[in-house]
C-alpha positions as CSV (number, residue, x, y, z in Angstrom):
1,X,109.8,89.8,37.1
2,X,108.8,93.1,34.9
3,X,105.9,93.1,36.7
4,X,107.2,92.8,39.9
5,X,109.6,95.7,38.6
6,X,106.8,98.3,38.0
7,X,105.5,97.5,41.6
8,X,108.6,97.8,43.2
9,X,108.8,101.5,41.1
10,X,105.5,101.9,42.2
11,X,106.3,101.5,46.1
12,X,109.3,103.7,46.4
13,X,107.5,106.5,44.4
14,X,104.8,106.4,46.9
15,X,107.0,106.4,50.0
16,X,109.1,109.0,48.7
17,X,105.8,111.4,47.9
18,X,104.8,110.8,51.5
19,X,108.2,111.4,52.7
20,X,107.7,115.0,50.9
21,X,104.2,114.8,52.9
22,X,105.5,114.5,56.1
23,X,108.2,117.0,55.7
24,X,106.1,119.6,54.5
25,X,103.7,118.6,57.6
26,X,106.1,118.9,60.5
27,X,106.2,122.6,59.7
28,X,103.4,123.4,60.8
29,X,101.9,122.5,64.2
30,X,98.1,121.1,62.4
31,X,97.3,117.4,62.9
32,X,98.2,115.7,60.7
33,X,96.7,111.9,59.9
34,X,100.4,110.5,59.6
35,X,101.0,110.4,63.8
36,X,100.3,113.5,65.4
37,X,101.9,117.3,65.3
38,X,105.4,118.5,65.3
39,X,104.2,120.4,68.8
40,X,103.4,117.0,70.5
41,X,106.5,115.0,69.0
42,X,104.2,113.1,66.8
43,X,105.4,112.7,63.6
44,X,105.0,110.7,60.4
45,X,107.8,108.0,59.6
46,X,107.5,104.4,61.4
47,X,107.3,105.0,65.1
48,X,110.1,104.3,67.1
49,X,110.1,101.1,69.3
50,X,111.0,102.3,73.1
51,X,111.9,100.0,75.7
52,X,111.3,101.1,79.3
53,X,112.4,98.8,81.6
54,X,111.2,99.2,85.3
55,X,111.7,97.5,88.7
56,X,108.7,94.8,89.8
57,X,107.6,94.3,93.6
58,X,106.0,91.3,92.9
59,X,104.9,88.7,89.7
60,X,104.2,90.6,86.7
61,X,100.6,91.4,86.2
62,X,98.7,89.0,84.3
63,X,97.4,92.0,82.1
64,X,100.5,93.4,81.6
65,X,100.3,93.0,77.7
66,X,96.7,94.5,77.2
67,X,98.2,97.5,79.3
68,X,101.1,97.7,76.9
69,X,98.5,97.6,73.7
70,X,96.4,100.3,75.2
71,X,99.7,102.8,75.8
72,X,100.8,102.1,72.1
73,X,97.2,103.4,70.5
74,X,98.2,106.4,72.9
75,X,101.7,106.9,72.2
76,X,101.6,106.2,68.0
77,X,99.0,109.1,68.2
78,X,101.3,111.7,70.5
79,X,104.7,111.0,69.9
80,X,104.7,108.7,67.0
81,X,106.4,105.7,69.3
82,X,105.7,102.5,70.7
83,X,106.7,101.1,74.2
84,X,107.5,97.9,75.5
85,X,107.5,97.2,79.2
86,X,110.1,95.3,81.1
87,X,109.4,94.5,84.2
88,X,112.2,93.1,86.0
89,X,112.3,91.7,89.7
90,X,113.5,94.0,92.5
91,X,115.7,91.0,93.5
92,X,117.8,90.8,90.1
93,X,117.3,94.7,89.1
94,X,120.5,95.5,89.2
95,X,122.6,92.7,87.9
96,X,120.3,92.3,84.7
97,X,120.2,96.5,84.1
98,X,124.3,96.6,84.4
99,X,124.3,93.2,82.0
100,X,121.9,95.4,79.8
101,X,124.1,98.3,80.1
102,X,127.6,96.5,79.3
103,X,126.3,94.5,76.4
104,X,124.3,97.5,74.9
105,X,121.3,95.6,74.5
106,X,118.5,97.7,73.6
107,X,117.4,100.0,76.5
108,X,116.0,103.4,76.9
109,X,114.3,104.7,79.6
110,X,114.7,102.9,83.1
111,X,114.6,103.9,86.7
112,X,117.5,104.4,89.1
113,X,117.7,104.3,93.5
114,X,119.6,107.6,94.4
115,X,122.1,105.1,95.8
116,X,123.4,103.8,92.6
117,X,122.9,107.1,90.8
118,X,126.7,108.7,90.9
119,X,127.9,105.4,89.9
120,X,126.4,105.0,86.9
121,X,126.8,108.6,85.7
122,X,130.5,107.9,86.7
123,X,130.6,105.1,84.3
124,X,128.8,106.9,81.5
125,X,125.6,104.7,81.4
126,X,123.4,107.5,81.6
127,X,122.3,110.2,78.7
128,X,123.2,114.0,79.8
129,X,119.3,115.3,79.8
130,X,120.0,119.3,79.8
131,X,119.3,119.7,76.1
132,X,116.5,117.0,76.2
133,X,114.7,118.7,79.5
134,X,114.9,121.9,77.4
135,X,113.6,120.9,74.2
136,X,111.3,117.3,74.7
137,X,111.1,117.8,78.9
138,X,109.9,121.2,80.0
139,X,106.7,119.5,81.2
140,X,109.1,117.2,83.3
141,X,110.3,120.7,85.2
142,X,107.3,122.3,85.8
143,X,105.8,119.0,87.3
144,X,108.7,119.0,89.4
145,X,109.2,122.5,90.3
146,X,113.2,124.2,90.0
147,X,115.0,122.9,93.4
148,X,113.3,119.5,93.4
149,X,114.4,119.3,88.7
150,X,117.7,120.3,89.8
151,X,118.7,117.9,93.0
152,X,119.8,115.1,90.9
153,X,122.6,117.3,89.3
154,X,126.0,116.1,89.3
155,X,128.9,118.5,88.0
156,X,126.3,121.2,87.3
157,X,124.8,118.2,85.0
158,X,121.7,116.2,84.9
159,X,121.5,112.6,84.0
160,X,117.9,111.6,86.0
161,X,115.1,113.0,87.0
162,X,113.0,112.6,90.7
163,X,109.5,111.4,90.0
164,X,106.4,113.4,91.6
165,X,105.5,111.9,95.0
166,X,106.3,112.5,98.6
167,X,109.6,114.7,98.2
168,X,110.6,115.1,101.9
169,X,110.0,113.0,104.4
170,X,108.6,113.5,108.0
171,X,109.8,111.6,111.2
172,X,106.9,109.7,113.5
173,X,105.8,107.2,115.6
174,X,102.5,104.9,114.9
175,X,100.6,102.4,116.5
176,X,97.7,99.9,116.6
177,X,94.6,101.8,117.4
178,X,92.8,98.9,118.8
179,X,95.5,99.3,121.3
180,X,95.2,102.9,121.5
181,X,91.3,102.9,122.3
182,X,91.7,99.7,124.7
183,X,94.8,101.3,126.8
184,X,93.4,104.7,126.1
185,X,97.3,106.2,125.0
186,X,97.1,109.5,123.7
187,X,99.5,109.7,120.8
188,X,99.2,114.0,120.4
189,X,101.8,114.4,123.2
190,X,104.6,112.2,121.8
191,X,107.3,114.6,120.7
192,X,110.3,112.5,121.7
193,X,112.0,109.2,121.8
194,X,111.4,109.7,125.8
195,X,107.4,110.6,125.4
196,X,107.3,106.9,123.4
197,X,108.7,105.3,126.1
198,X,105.4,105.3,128.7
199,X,103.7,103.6,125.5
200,X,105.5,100.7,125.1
201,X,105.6,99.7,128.6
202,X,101.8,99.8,128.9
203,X,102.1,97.7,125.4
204,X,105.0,95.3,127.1
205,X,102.6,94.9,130.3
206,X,99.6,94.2,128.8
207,X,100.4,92.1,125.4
208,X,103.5,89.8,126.7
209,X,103.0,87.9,122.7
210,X,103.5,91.3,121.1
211,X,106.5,93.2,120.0
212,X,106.1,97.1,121.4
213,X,108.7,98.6,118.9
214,X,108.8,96.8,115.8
215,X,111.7,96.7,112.8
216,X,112.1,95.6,109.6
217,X,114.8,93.1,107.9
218,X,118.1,94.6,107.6
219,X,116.8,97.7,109.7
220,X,116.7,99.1,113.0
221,X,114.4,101.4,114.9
222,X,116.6,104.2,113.9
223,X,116.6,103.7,110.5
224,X,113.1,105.8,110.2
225,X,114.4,108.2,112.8
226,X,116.2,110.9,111.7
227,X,117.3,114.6,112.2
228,X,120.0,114.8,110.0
229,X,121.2,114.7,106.2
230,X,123.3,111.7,105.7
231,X,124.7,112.8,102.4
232,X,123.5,109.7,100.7
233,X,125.2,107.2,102.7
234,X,126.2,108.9,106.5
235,X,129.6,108.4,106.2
236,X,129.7,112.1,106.6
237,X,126.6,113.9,107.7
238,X,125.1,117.1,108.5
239,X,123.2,117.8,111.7
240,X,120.0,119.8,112.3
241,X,118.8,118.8,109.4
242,X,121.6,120.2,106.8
243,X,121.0,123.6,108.0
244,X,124.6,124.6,107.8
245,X,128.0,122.5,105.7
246,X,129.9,121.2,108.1
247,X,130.2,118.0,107.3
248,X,130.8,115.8,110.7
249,X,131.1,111.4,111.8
250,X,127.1,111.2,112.9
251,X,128.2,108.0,114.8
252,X,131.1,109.6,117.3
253,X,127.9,112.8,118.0
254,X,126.8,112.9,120.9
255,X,123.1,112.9,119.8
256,X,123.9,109.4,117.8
257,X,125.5,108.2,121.3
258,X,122.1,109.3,123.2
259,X,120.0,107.2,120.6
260,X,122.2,104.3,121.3
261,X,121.8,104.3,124.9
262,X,117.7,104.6,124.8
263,X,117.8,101.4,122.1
264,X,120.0,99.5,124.6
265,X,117.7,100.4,127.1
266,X,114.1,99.7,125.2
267,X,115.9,96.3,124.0
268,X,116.6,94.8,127.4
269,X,113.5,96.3,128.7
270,X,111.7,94.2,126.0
271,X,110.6,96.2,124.2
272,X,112.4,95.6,120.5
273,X,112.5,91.9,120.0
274,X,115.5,89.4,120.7
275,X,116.0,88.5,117.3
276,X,115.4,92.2,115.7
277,X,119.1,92.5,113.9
278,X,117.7,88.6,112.2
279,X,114.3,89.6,111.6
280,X,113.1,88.1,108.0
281,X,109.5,90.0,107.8
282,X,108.0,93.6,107.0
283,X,106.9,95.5,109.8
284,X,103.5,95.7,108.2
285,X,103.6,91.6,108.3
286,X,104.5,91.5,112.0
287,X,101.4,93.8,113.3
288,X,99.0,92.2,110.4
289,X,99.9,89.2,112.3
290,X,99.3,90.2,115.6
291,X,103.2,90.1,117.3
292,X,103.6,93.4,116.8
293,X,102.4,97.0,118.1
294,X,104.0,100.0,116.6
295,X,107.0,101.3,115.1
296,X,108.9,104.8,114.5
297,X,108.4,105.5,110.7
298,X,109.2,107.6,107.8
299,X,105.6,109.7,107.4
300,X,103.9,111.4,104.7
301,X,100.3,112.9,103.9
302,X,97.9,110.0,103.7
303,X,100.3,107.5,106.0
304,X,97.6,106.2,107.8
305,X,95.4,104.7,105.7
306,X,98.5,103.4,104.0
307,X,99.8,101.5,106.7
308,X,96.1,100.3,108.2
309,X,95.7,99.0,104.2
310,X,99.4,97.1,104.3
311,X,98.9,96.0,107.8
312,X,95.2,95.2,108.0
313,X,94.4,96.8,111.2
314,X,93.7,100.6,111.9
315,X,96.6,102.6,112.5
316,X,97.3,105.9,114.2
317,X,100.4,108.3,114.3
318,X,101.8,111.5,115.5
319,X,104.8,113.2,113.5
320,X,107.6,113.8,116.1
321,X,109.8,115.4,113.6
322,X,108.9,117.8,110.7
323,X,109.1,117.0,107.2
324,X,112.9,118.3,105.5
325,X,114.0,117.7,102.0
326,X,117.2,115.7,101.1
327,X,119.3,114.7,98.2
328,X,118.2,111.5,99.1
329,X,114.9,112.3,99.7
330,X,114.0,113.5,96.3
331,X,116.7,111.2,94.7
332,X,115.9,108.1,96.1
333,X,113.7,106.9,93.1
334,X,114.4,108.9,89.5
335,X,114.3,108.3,85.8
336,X,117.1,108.1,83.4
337,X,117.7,107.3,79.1
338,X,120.0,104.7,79.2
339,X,123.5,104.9,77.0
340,X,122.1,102.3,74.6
341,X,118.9,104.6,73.5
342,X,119.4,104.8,70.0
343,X,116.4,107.8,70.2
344,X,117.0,110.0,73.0
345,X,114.7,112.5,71.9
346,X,111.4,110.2,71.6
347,X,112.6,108.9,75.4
348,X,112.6,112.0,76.1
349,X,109.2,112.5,74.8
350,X,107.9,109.5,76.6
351,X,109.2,110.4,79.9
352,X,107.6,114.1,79.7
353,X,104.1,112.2,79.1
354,X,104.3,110.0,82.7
355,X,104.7,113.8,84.2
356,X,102.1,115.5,82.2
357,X,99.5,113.0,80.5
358,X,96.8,111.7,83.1
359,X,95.3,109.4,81.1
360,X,99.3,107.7,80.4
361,X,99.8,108.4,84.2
362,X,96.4,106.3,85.1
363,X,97.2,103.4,83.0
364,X,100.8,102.8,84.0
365,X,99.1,103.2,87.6
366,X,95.9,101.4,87.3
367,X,95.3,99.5,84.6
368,X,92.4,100.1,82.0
369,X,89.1,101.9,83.5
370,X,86.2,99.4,83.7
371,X,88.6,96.4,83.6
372,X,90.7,97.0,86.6
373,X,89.0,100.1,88.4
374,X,85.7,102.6,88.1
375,X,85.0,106.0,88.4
376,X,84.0,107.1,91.9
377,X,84.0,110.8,91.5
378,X,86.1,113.0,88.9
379,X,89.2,111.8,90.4
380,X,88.5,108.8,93.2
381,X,88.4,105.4,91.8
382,X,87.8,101.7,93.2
383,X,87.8,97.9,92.3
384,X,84.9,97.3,89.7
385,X,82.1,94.7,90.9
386,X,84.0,91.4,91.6
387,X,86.8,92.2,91.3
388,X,89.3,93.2,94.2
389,X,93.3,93.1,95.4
390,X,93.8,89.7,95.0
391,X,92.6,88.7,91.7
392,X,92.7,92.3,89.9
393,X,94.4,91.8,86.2
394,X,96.6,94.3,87.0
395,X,98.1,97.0,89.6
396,X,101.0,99.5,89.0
397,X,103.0,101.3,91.2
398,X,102.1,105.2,92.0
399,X,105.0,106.3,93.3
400,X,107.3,104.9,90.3
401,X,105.7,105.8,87.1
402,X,106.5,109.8,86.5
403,X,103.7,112.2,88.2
404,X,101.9,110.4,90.8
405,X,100.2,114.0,91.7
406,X,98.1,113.3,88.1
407,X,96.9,109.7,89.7
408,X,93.6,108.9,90.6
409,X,92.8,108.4,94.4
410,X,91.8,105.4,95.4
411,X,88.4,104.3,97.6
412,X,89.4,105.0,101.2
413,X,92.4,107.6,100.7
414,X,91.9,111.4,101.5
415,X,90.4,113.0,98.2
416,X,92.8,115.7,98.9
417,X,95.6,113.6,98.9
418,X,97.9,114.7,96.3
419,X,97.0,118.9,97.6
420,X,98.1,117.7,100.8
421,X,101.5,116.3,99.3
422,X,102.0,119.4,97.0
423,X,101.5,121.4,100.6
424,X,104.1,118.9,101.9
425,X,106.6,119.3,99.4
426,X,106.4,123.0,99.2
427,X,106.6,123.6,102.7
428,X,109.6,121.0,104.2
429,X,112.9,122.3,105.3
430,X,115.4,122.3,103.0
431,X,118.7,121.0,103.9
432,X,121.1,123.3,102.5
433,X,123.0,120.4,100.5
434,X,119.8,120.0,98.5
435,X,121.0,118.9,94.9
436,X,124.5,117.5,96.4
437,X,125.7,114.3,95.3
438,X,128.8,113.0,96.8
439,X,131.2,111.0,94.4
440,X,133.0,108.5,96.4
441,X,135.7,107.0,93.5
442,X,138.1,109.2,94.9
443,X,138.1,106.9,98.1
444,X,136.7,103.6,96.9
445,X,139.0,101.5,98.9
446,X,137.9,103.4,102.2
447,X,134.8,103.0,101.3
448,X,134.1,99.4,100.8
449,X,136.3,99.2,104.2
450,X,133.9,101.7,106.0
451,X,131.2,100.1,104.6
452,X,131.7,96.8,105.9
453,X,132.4,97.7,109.4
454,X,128.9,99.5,109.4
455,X,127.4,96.0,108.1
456,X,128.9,94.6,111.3
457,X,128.3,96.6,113.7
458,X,125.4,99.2,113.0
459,X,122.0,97.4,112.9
460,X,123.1,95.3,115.8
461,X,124.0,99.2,118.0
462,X,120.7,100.5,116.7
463,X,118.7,98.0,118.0
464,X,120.2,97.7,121.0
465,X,121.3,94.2,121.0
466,X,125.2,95.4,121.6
467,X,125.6,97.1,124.8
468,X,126.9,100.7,123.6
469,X,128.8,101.2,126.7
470,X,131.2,98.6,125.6
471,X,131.1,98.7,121.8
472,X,130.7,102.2,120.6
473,X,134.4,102.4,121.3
474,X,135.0,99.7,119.3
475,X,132.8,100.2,116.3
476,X,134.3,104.0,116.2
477,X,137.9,102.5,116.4
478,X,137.5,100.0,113.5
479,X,135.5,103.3,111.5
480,X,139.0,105.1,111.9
481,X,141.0,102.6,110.9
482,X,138.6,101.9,107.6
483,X,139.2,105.4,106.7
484,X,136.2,107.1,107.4
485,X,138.0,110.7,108.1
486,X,139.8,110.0,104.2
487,X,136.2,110.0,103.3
488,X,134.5,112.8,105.3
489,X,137.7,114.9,104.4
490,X,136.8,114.2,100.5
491,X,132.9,114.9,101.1
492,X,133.7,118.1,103.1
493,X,135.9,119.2,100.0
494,X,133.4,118.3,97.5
495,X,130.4,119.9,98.9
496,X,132.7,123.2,99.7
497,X,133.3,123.2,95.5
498,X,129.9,122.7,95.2
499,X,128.4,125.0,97.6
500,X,131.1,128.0,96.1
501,X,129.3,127.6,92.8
502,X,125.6,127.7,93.9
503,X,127.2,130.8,95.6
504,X,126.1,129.4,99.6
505,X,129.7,128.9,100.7
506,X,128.5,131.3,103.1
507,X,126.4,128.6,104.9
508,X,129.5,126.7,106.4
509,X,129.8,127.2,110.1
């Protein structure tokens, strides 16, 4: 027992003398052997155990652990932490995060969809990140640039931040270019839903087994057609684009009419499918499999050999409508600290490496470099020798983890890619609602009641499968009676407010 005594003595005197260490370190910015400089958040003291839980599109990785062991040697050294990766089905994402949240199991950093964003800043889920961006983030800002930081402010308040991807969003149609070269269509002078029209008939003549205009599940050809800001959820918009305040009902405008019209007319034509408001696949999956030909789509740089990669044939496309920047454009995928973080500061930390560190950025994105990819060039990367998309160890997600602008490019993709994206970005319209972020508590009940009557009627209008003529009426009438003008009223006033203290009131026409 004495003996045990003097060791015991011996311990805490040691701890305590490198306590004195450390201190006397961290005020200085040398390295120092203990974890790292005060500059870099590294530290002495036992590193801090982070858990960042993220959304999976598929099974999780069967390298997912040797990934995890390879961030830790990185992290211990930069920010004196250690991180555990959850990754968590799409399909149950949200009902595990708010059992997570309630319970306050141990959480720190997770990503949030734009749509779910006000809600859980409403219920106080979410860290405030002002001081944190300051202090652990400002790599996080510069990454991001000031309008793009700022549009996921609430209050004059941030809780999330947009990761670095495709920030706006263009408007196009695209097609099978085996088509293309055998019918010879000439995709450069489509500017309008009309100008698409001459292609699908040749496509309906032709190919009677094929689908011209394509959707996806829950979707209609509309849904990737757009030349307005919804305001998150269109139950309230602004046309051209957000280019003035007036919030306005998109579905009694005369342009929404118009669209309704040429979908009823393309569907009995034949050319959107009979069972389109049913459909159970990807558009992707439909022309991989032959039944389909083309589809209007969201667009970005590099959308091509995207889509000819997901859908396994060569694709082409022409952007009808130019790219524009939305809350929900920027918003729609974002990082937060969760409420239960017992260390906001080293979350903090973490987050500013995925938008500054390109060797963090790489593995979160691709895996370890000789296991799961190989140097190409500098910055261009493919599959090692034997090893390809199906039975590769391991395969992030780009567009999820932080800056995807500090990601490799991948064999096949434009080496200019992420130039091309910053060029994107940079030069999109703007809507003038950029960074507004409607809170809808005020008018709950009319909103679950709007928001029903949409899930009834809209998908089936858009496609066409509902003869407008006869059901607009009815679909506008049952909108009224939900309360939709309660809720455009409450939008209207809330963007005013906002609008008067970003000093743009002027805007409103």
């Amino acid at each position: 027992m004495k003996r045990k005594m003097i060791m015991l003595h011996a311990l805490v005197t040691m701890m305590l003398l490198l306590a004195a260490c450390g201190s006397n370190n961290g005020n200085n910015s040398s390295s120092s052997g203990n974890g790292g400089t005060e500059e870099s958040g590294g530290g002495g003291g036992k590193p801090y155990e982070l858990t960042v839980a993220y959304f999976s599109l598929g099974s999780v990785p069967k390298d997912q652990l040797l990934i995890e062991q390879e961030l830790n040697k990185i992290t211990k050294t930069k920010i004196n932490a250690t991180v555990k990766l959850l990754p968590i089905s799409m399909s149950a994402w949200q009902n595990q995060i708010n059992l997570m949240l309630t319970s306050n199991e141990k959480l720190d950093l997770m990503p949030m969809l734009g749509t779910t964003y006000a809600n859980q800043v409403a219920k106080g889920q979410l860290v405030q990140l002002d001081d944190l961006l300051s202090n652990q983030g400002k790599g996080i800002v510069e990454a991001l640039g000031p309008d793009y930081a700022n549009a996921a402010q609430i209050n004059g308040k941030t809780y999330a931040v947009p990761t670095v991807r495709d920030l706006a969003q263009s408007y196009g149609f695209y097609l099978n270019k085996n088509l293309a070269d055998k019918y010879n269509l000439d995709l450069s002078k489509v500017k309008t839903l009309d100008d698409v029209e001459p292609i699908l008939k040749t496509v309906k003549e032709n190919e009677p087994n094929m689908i011209p205009m394509v959707n996806a599940t829950n979707a209609s050809p509309l849904s990737s057609f757009s030349t307005r800001d919804s305001l998150g959820d269109d139950m309230g918009v602004l046309l051209n684009n957000g280019q003035d305040l007036k919030v306005v009902n998109w579905f009694e405008s005369e342009e929404y009419a118009a669209e309704l019209k040429k979908m009823r007319e393309w569907y009995l034509a034949g050319f959107i499918a009979k069972d389109a408001v049913t459909v159970k696949e990807s558009k992707s999956e439909i022309i991989k499999a032959g039944k389909g030909a083309g589809s209007l789509a969201v667009m970005k740089p590099g959308f091509n050999v995207q889509e000819s990669r997901q859908s396994g044939t060569p694709i082409i496309s022409v952007e009808m409508l130019p790219p524009v920047a939305k809350t929900s454009t920027v918003t729609n995928i974002m990082w937060g600290i969760a409420r239960n973080s017992q260390n906001p500061e080293k979350a903090m930390q973490f987050l500013n490496l995925m938008y500054t560190d390109k060797e963090v950025v790489n593995l979160l994105d691709w895996g370890i470099e000789g296991k799961h990819y190989v140097k190409v060039s500098d910055n261009v990367i493919d599959y090692p020798q034997g090893v390809n998309a199906s039975n590769v160890g391991y395969a992030g997600t780009g567009w999820l983890f932080g800056n995807q602008f500090l990601s490799y490019v991948f064999n096949g993709d434009d080496e200019q890619l992420w130039e091309k994206m910053k060029a994107f970005n940079a030069g999109a319209i703007k809507s003038k609602a950029l960074g507004f972020t409607f809170d809808s508590s005020s008018v709950k009940t009319e909103y679950a009641a709007v928001s029903n009557v949409l899930s009834q009627y809209r998908i089936a209008l858009e496609c066409g499968a509902l003869d407008p003529a006869k059901v607009l009426p009815e679909f506008l009438s049952k909108l009224k009676d939900a309360g939709i003008g309660k809720i455009i009223a409450e939008k209207q006033k809330q963007l005013d407010s906002w609008a008067a203290k970003k000093g743009t009131e002027g805007n409103r026409t």
